[in-house]
Every structure is written in structure tokens, then in C-alpha cells.
N, C-alpha and C positions, 0 to 999 in steps of 0.2 A: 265322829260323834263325840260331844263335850262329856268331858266326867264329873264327876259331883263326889267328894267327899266330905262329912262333918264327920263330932266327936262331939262329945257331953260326959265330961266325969272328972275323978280328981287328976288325973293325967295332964302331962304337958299337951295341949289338942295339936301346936303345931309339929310336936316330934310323933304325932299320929296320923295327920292328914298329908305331911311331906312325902311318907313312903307309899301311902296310901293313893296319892296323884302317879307316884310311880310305878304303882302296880297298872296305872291305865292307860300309859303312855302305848300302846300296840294298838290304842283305838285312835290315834292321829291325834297332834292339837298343834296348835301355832302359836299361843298365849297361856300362860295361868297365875294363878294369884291365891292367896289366903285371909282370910280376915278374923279374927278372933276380940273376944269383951275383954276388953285388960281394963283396969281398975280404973283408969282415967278418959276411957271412951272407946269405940271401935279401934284395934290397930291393921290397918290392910295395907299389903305389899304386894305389888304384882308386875308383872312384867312380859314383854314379848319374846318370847325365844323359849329354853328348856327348861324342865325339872330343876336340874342341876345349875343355871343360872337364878333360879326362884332361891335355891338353899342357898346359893354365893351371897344373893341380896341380903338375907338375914345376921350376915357380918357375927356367925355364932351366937345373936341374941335372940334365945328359940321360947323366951319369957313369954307366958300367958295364963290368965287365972279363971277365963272364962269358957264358953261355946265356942267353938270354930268351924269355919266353913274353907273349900277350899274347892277350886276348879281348874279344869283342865278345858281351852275353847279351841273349838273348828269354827273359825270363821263364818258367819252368814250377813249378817247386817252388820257393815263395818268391817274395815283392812285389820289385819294383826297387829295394834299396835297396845301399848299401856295403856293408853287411854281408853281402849276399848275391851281390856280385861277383864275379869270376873275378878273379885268382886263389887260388884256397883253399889253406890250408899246416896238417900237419899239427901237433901240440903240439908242436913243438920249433920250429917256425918253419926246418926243416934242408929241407921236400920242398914242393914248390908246385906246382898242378895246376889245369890248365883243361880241359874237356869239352864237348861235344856231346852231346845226345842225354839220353837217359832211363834212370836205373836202374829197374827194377822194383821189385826186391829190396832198396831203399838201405834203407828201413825196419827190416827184420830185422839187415841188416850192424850200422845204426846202433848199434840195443839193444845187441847184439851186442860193440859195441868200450867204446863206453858202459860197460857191466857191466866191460869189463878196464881205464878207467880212461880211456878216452879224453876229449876234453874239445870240444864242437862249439861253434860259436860261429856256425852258419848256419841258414837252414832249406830250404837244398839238397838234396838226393841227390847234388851233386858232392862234396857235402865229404868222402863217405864215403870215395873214392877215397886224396885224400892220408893217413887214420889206416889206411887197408888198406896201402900202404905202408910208413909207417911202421913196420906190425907186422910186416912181414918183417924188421924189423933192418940188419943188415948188408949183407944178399945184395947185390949187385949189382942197378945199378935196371935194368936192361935184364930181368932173373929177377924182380924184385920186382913190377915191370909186369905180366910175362907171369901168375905165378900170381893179379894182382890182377883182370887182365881174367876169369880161368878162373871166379874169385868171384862177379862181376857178370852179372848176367839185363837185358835190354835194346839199346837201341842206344846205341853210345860210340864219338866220338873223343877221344881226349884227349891231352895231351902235360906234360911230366912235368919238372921241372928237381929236383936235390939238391943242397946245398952241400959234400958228400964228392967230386961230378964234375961241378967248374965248368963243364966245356968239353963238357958233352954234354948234347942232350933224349935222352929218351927218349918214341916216340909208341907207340898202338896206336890200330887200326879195329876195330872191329865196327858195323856198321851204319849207322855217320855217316862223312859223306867226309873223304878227308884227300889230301892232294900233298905229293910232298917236292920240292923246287928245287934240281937242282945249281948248283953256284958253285967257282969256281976258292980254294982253301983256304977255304973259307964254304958252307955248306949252310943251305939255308931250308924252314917248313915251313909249311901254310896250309892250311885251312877248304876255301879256293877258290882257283884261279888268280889272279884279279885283287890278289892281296893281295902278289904275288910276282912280278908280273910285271913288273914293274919293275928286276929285279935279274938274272934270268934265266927261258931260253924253256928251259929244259929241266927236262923234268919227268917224275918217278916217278907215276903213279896206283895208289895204295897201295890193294890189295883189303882186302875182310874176314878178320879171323881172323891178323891182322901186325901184329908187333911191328916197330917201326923205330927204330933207332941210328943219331941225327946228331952227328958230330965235325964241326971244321972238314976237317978232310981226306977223310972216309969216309963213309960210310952203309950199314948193313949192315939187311936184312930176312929175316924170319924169320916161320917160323909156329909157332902156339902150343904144338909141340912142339919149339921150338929147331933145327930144323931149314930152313937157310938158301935164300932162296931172290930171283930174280934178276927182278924188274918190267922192263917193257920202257922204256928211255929214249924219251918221245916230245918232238919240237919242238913248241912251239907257236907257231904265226904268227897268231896273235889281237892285235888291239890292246886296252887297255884298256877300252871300252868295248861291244865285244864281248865280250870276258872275262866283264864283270858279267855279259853274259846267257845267257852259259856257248853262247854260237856262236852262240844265237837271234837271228833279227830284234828280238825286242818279248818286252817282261816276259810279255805274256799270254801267246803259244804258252809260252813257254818254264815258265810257271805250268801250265798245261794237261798239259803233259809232267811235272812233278812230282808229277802229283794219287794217284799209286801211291805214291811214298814218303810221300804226306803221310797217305794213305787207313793205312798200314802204321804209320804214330808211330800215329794216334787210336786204332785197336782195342790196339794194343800191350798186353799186362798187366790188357786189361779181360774177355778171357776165360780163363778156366785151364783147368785141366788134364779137371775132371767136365765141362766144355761146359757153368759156370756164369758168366752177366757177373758181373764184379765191379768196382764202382763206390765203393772207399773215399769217393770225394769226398761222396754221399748219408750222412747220417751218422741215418737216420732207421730204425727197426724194421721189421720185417713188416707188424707189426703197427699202426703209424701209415700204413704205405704201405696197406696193405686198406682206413683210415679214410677216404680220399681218395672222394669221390664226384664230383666231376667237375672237369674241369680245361679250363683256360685256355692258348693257345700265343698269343705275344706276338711278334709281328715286323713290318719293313719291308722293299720290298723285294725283293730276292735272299731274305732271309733270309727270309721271309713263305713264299714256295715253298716253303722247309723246312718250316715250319708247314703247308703245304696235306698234305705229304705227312705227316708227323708224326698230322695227324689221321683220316687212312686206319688209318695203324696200329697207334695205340693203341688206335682204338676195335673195331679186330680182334681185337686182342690181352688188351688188358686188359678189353673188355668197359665202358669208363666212356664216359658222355659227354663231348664233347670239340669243344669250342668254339677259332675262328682268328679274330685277329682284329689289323687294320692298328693297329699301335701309334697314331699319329696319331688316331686312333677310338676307342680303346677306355675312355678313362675319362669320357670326354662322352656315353656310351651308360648311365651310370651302373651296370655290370655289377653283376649281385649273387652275392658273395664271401664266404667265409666260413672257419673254419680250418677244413675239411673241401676246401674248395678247392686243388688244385693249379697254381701256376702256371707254364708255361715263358714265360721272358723268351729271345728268339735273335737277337742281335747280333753281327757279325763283331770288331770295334772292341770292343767293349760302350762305348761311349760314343753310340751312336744316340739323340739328344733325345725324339723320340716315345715311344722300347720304352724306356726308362730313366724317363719321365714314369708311362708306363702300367704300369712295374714298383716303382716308388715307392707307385703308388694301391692298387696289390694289396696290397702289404705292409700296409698301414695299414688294410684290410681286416681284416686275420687271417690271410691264403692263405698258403700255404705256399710261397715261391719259388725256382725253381732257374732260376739264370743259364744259357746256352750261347752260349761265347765263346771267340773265341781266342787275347787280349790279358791276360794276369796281371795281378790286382791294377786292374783298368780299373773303371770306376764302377758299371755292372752288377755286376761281382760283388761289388763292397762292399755295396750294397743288398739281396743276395740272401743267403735260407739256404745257399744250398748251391751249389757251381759247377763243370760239366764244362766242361775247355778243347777245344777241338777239335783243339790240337798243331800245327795245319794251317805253321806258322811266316809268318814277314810276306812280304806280299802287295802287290809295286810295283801291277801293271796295275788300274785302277779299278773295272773290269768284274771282281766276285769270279767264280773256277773254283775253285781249289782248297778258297778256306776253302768254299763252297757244298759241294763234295763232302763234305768231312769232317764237315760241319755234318748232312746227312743221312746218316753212317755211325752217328755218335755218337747221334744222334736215336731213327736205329733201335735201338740198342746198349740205350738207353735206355728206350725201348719195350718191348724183350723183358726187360727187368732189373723193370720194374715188372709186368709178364705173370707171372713169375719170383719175384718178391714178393706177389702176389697168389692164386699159384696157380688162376690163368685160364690158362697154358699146359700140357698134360702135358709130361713129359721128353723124349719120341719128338720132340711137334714142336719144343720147342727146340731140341733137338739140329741136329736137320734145319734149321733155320733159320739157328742160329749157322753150321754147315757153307756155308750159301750167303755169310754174309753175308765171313765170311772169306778166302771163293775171289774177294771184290770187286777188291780190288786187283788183281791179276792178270788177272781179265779185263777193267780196265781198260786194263793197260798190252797185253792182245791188240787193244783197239781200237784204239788209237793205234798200233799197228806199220801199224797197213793205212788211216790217216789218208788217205794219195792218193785213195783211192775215193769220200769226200765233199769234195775237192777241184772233183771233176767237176761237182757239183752247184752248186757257189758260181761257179763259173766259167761254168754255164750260167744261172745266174739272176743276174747280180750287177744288172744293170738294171731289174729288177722292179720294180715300184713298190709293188707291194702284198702281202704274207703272213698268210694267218689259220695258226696252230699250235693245231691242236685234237685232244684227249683226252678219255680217258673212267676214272671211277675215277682213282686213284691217277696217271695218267696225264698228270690235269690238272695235277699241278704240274710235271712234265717239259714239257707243254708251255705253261705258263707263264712259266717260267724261260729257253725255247727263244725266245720270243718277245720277253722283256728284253731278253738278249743281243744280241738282231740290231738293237732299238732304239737301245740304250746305244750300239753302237758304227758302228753303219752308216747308221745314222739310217735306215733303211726305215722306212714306216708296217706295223709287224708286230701284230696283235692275235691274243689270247689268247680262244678259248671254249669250255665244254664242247662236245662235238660235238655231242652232243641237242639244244643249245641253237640250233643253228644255224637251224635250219626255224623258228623263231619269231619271224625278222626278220633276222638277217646274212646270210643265205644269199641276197638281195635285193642282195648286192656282189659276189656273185660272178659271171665270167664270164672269157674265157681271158686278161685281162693278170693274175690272180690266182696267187699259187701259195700251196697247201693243203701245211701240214706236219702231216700226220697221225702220231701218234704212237701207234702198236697193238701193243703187246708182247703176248705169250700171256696169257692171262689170262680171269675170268669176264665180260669184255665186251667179248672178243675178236670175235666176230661181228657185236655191235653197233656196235661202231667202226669195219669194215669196209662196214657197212650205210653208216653216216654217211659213210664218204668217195667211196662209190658214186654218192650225190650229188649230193655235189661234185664231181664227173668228168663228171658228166652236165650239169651246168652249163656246163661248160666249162671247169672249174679246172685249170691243172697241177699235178697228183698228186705230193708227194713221202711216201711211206712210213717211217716207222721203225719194223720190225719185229723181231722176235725169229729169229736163223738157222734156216732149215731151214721157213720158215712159206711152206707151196706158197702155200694160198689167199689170202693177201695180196701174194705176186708175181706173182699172176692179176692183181691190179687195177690195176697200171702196171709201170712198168719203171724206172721210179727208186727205186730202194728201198736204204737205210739198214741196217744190223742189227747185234745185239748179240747178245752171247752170253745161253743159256737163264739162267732163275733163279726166284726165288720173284717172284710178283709186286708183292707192296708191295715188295719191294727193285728193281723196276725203275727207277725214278727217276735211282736211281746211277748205271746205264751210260748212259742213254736221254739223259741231258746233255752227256754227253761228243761225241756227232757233232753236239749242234745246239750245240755251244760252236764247234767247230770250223768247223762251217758258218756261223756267224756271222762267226768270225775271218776266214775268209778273202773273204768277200764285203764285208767294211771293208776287207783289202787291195786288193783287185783298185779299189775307189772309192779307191783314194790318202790313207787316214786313218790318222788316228795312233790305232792303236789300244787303246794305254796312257794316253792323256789323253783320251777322250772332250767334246767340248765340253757345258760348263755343268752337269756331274758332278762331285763330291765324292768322295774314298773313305771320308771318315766324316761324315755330315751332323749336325751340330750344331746346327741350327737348327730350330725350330719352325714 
């Protein structure tokens, strides 16, 4: 996620906003830059690479006498390079603007200013912002702002300097966070807390839909109708290290709790209005997409469990065969490939050695490949036709949550876009689908309000020695994933089986020091899953359930039971992760481990 720092006062702004970028580096960036009002126009410096290469640039001349802006970018629209840094300035070099978040709409604006003469020199969606300004003229940038935001479709923070008002930002929210910092004749303003916390504990949390005016003396907020309005001053008694984790213990809860806005950037602008996906990034016909006769899903892994589920659904949807297979494996198996072949490559990084080896051997094949990644411009998507980011933004804790969710939002998104293109879905059921898949967020963040209640369950098992997580259908890659998790970080011996599978020899382990995380959401082997963990109970197992709310007959079969809210069944995955992430997390607390460095884990393996 990009950062955003300004400054307004008699202070040097860039020996404020330099540390201030480096309080935010733990939130990932690949580019940053600064821009400040010096007496003779805009001065902006930026560059691709670190903090510390930004402060090399400025050759100790940290000279400025005006408002400064400064930013830290995660790639989205546009490779990592200078050219594509924050801060962007319209054709006059008079307005400078750094953002958050995602235009939708930058495209059409772009043409748009384009055609009256404007002149781009990026291949952002922020850039559009500064010539949308500019073509207000005159107006007052605080007006200029406001009808630029009314323009723009997506989510945006952004903050705003002109060389006509040295001595003021102008910021606005929609959808991406912002704070303003009071200070005594000096106001500041930030991405995050940590960025500001250094200078002062008091702080505005600027809502959606507000425009904000910082002077050194004032700050006035408003909403998109000019009409003024009064945010609550809160203290904040956080130290800096707290801060970065916005109050959490550890990057992972505190990732876990993100996985709603992160779920909310990936669909963003990929469904419209008729309840059709739309996937600009595919740049392939209908008609090449029908050509496709069977496809290939390429991962490791976390990302492999996307793939488990990926192949449930496409082969429901699109009707094609539909082969999974551990990157590590797949091109020593000498698969046979063809340009009728579809390949997904799914990497978090997209730098993973194995699914970059086995997405190399595709291509040279003939297949057709589309990368799924959440890292811009990363070496999977150089190799690839084609590339959905997941948006999911960067990801401290080892153990992936978020990018994983977003990885099976996009997946799915993906799934019914090719159904959609193939004309294997009618209208009714996409509709009906799309409807679920976008009510996900949300009933993600209803699980996580009521998180306490799988607290009880890690704290009655933290001693365990032993966990089988078993599913059935689509199910198995929820309890796959269920099952990494608790490894990665708890070091439990937790194993992964279909639950049919069990009578065929593992079921030979079980007896009462075991506990069974059975994973049974509603669905067409809903009874059979229930069979299976029957069992298991009769064994001796202790029974833990994840079921779908309201499901009498599976809280007939114990009394510890899990649930999520109802949905379509291949999209259960989505929620069915989130309580056995939780239950993971917290059964590596209660063992005293650091739950963000897991021992002799990587978060992008590079190695073969």
C-alpha cells in the first residue's frame, strides 16, 4: 500500500517528510519521491528504488520554503520506474499530486484531456489527477480538488501542492486512508500514523467523501458539497512501533483484519454496471477465449490452494478440463501444451523459482499465459501474456492472509469472466454469482467482528500435538490452506486429507490426543462430509466443525463448531479461511512465537 506524507509550517518540509516516508517503508513500495513550493516553482525529485536512495538524490540540498508532499508507490498502473513515481505535476509543472488508490475511470479522463491538449508523460492513473486540475484554471485548489474528486470513479487519497498557494496542501479521501497532524503553527499529513508520529499525537482521521485544507495555522474539512464539517481530535499514545501496526500485536492479525479492504481494491472496477466482469487486463477475443481447450493452474504453496480451488471452479463454470499442478513438478512431468492451451501461473511475489521455471516452459510451448500476482512489473508478469494483479498491497507477515484471499476473489472473478466468454454461464446464474461474490467482503469483515469465539477454540487446543483438516469438494482447498497455516506458524504436525480419503489408511492415527478440523459448508457433499467426520468422532477424535450458520445437522455432531455466513458453494473457500487463519494465529500465540517470522520460512522463495 503507497504512503503519503505532507507538511505545512515554518520547518524545512523536506527534513519532515524524508523520515516521515521512512516511517512507512514496512508497508512495501518500489518508488518514491518528494515535491515541495521553492520560490522559483515546484521542486520534485524522485526516483525508483529506496528511501535512502531519495535522500542520496538530494546531494545535501534539503532547501525549501514552501508545502511539501512526498510519497512512497506499490506499483499498480505502470512498472517501477521514475517516470512513473509520485510526485506527478501537471503541464505547467505549476500543480503536483501524489495518490493512493485506483482510478477506474483514468482511462477515459486520460483520452479525454489528451484530445484538449494535455501532454502525459506516465503510465499511471495518478497522472490524470494533476491535468484534471489544471483544467480547472484558476479556481481555487481547495474547489479545484473538490470537483476533481466528483470526476474520478475508484478509491483515492491524494494530496495536492500549486505554486499560486505556497503555504497550503490541499488533500481529499475517498476510499484510501488519510490523517491530518495538528502542530502548533505547522500541520501534517499522512497515509498513516507512523509517518507523523513523530512530530505530534494529535490527530484528525479524515472520513470518505472530504476535502481537507492545511495552512500552517489552520485546517479546515469539508464535504463534497462545500459544506464544513468538524472530525473528532483524537490522542494518540502509540509508540512508533505500534503505530506501523496500526495497535496490532503482529503484522499477521493485523493483515487478517485488512483482508476486507484488500478483498474491496481486487473486485473494484472489475464488475460493472450489466453484472458483467470486466478484465481490461485479458487482452484476448471471445473468440480465442472459446479456442482454449484445457488449461493448466501453476502454483506453490499458499498459492497452490488457490489453484486447488480455481479447479473446482472453472471446471463448473467453464465446462474445460482443468489440470493443478505444484510448480516444482510440473515441467519434469513433461506436460503436453499447446496454443490451445490455457495457462494460470499464481504467485504472490511473482518471483517464486519453481511457478516462474514452469511458466517459462509453458510459454515456449505455445500456451497461452496469464500471470496472478500481486507485485507490478515482477518477473512472472514479464513472461506472461497477460496479468491480473491481485491489488492485495504489500504483505510484512510470512504466513500470506490477505494476498491468499484476494488471490481466490480474482481467481474466481476470473473463472466466471471466462464462463462469460465462453457462453457456459447463462445471465441468471452469473448474475446470482457475481451478487455473492461481491457481498464477500463484507461478510468477511462479519467474521472477524465475532473473531473472540474461535479464540476459545485455540486456547482449548493450543497443546495438541496432532490436527488432521479435512474436506470434501471444493472444500479441500480451505482445508488445505487450514492446515499450512497452523504448520507455518505453530509448528503443530497438522496434515491435510480429503475426508473420503481417510478410511484408506490415516484414519489408523486417529484416536482422542487428535483433533479433526472438519471443514462442511452447505453444499452438494454436505452429508457426506458429515458422514466422514462421524467417524472420526467415533474414533475418538476431538471434533472441531466449520460449518455454514444456521446448519442444525452439523451442530448435532459436536459442540465446537466454527461458521460463516451462507453463500454459493465454490465461493466458500473465501470465508472458510478466515477462522482457520485465526485459529492458527492464535494457537502460535498462546506457544510464545513470533508469529510474523516463522522459523526457516521465506516470504518469497527463490530457490529451487
Amino acid at each position: 500500500m503507497c504512503g503519503i506524507v505532507g507538511y505545512v509550517g515554518p520547518k524545512n518540509a523536506i527534513e519532515v517528510i524524508l523520515p516521515g516516508l521512512a516511517h512507512l517503508e514496512y508497508r512495501g513500495y518500489d518508488s518514491a519521491g518528494i515535491a515541495t513550493v521553492a520560490s522559483d516553482g515546484i521542486s520534485r525529485i524522485r526516483n525508483a528504488g529506496r528511501i535512502a536512495d531519495l535522500h542520496d538524490a538530494f546531494n545535501g540540498d534539503f532547501s525549501s520554503t514552501g508545502a511539501g508532499i512526498g510519497h512512497t508507490r506499490w506499483a499498480t498502473h505502470g512498472a517501477p520506474t521514475e517516470e512513473n513515481a509520485h510526485p506527478h505535476v501537471d503541464c505547467s509543472a505549476g500543480v503536483a499530486v501524489v495518490h493512493n488508490g485506483i482510478i477506474e475511470n483514468y482511462a477515459g479522463i486520460k483520452d479525454r484531456l489528451t484530445a484538449a491538449g494535455h501532454v502525459f508523460t506516465s503510465d499511471t492513473d495518478t497522472e490524470v489527477l494533476a491535468h484534471l486540475i489544471e483544467s480547472h484554471g484558476e479556481l481555487p485548489l481547495a474547489e479545484a480538488v473538490r470537483r476533481t474528486m466528483m470526476e474520478c470513479e475508484g478509491a483515492l487519497a491524494i494530496a495536492v501542492i500549486r505554486i499560486s498557494e505556497p503555504d497550503t496542501i490541499v488533500a481529499a479521501r475517498d476510499g484510501s486512508p488519510l490523517v491530518v497532524g495538528l502542530g502548533d503553527g505547522e500541520n501534517f499529513l499522512a497515509s498513516d500514523i507512523p509517518a507523523i508520529l513523530a512530530h505530534t499525537r494529535k490527530m484528525l482521521v479524515i472520513d470518505d467523501h472530504r476535502i481537507v485544507t492545511l495552512l500552517p495555522d489552520s485546517v479546515e474539512v469539508t464535504d463534497l458539497d462545500g459544506t464544513v464539517v468538524t472530525p473528532e481530535v483524537r490522542e494518540v499514545d502509540w509508540d512508533i512501533e505500534a503505530a506501523e501496526k496500526g495497535g496490532y500485536d503482529d503484522f499477521m492479525i493485523k493483515e487478517i483484519y485488512e483482508q476486507p479492504h484488500a478483498m474491496r481494491d481486487t473486485l473494484r472496477g472489475r464488475i460493472d454496471d450489466q453484472s458483467n466482469v470486466v478484465l481490461p487486463e485479458i487482452p484476448l477475443s471471445g473468440q480465442a477465449i472459446r479456442g482454449f481447450d484445457k488449461v493448466f493452474v501453476i502454483a506453490c504453496g499458499t498459492s497452490y490452494h488457490a489453484a486447488m480451488m480455481t479447479k473446482y471452479a472453472l471446471e463448473r463454470w467453464t465446462r474445460m478440463p482443468v489440470e493443478i499442478d505444484i510448480g516444482s513438478e510440473f515441467r519434469y512431468r513433461a506436460p503436453v501444451l499447446d496454443d490451445k492451451t490455457l495457462v494460470i501461473g499464481i504467485s504472490q511475489s511473482g518471483e517464486t523459482t519453481d511457478t516462474l521455471a514452469a511458466v517459462r516452459y509453458a510459454a515456449r510451448q505455445g500456451a497461452y499465459v496469464v500471470a496472478v500476482t500481486n507485485v507490478v512489473d515482477s518477473s512472472m508478469a514479464r513472461y506472461a501474456n497477460a496479468t491480473l494483479y491481485t491489488r492485495s498491497g504489500p504483505e510484512i507477515g510470512v504466513a500470506a492472509t490477505k494476498t491468499f484471499i484476494s488471490q481466490l476473489l480474482l481467481l474466481l472473478l476470473f473463472s466466471v469472466y471466462l464462463a462469460q466468454e465462453r457462453g457456459s454461464l447463462d445471465a441468471g446464474r452469473r448474475i446470482a454469482l457475481l451478487d455473492h461474490i461481491k457481498a464477500l467482503p463484507d461478510q468477511v469483515a462479519g467474521i472477524l467482528e465475532r473473531a473472540d469465539s474461535i479464540k476459545v477454540f485455540a486456547d482449548k487446543w493450543t497443546d495438541a500435538r496432532d490436527f488432521f483438516f479435512l474436506g470434501r469438494g471444493v472444500s479441500c482447498a480451505t482445508a488445505a490452506e487450514g492446515a499450512l497455516k497452523l504448520k507455518e506458524i505453530s509448528y503443530a504436525r497438522a496434515e491435510y486429507y480429503p475426508a473420503g480419503e481417510m478410511k484408506h489408511g490415516p484414519i489408523a492415527l486417529i484416536d482422542d490426543s487428535v483433533v479433526v478440523v472438519g471443514v462442511v459448508p452447505q453444499g452438494d457433499l454436505h452429508s457426506k462430509s458429515l458422514a466422514n467426520m462421524e467417524e472420526m468422532k467415533a474414533r475418538g477424535a476431538n471434533l472441531l466443525l466449520l460449518l455454514t450458520e444456521g446448519d442444525q445437522d452439523g451442530m448435532r455432531a459436536t459442540d465446537d463448531v466454527m461458521t460463516i455466513p451462507p453463500t454459493e458453494e465454490m465461493l466458500s473457500p473465501v470465508l472458510g479461511v478466515v477462522p482457520l487463519q485465526l485459529l492458527s494465529y492464535w494457537i502460535a500465540k498462546n506457544r510464545g512465537l513470533d508469529v510474523d517470522k516463522p522459523r526457516n520460512l521465506a516470504k518469497t522463495v527463490t530457490v529451487e
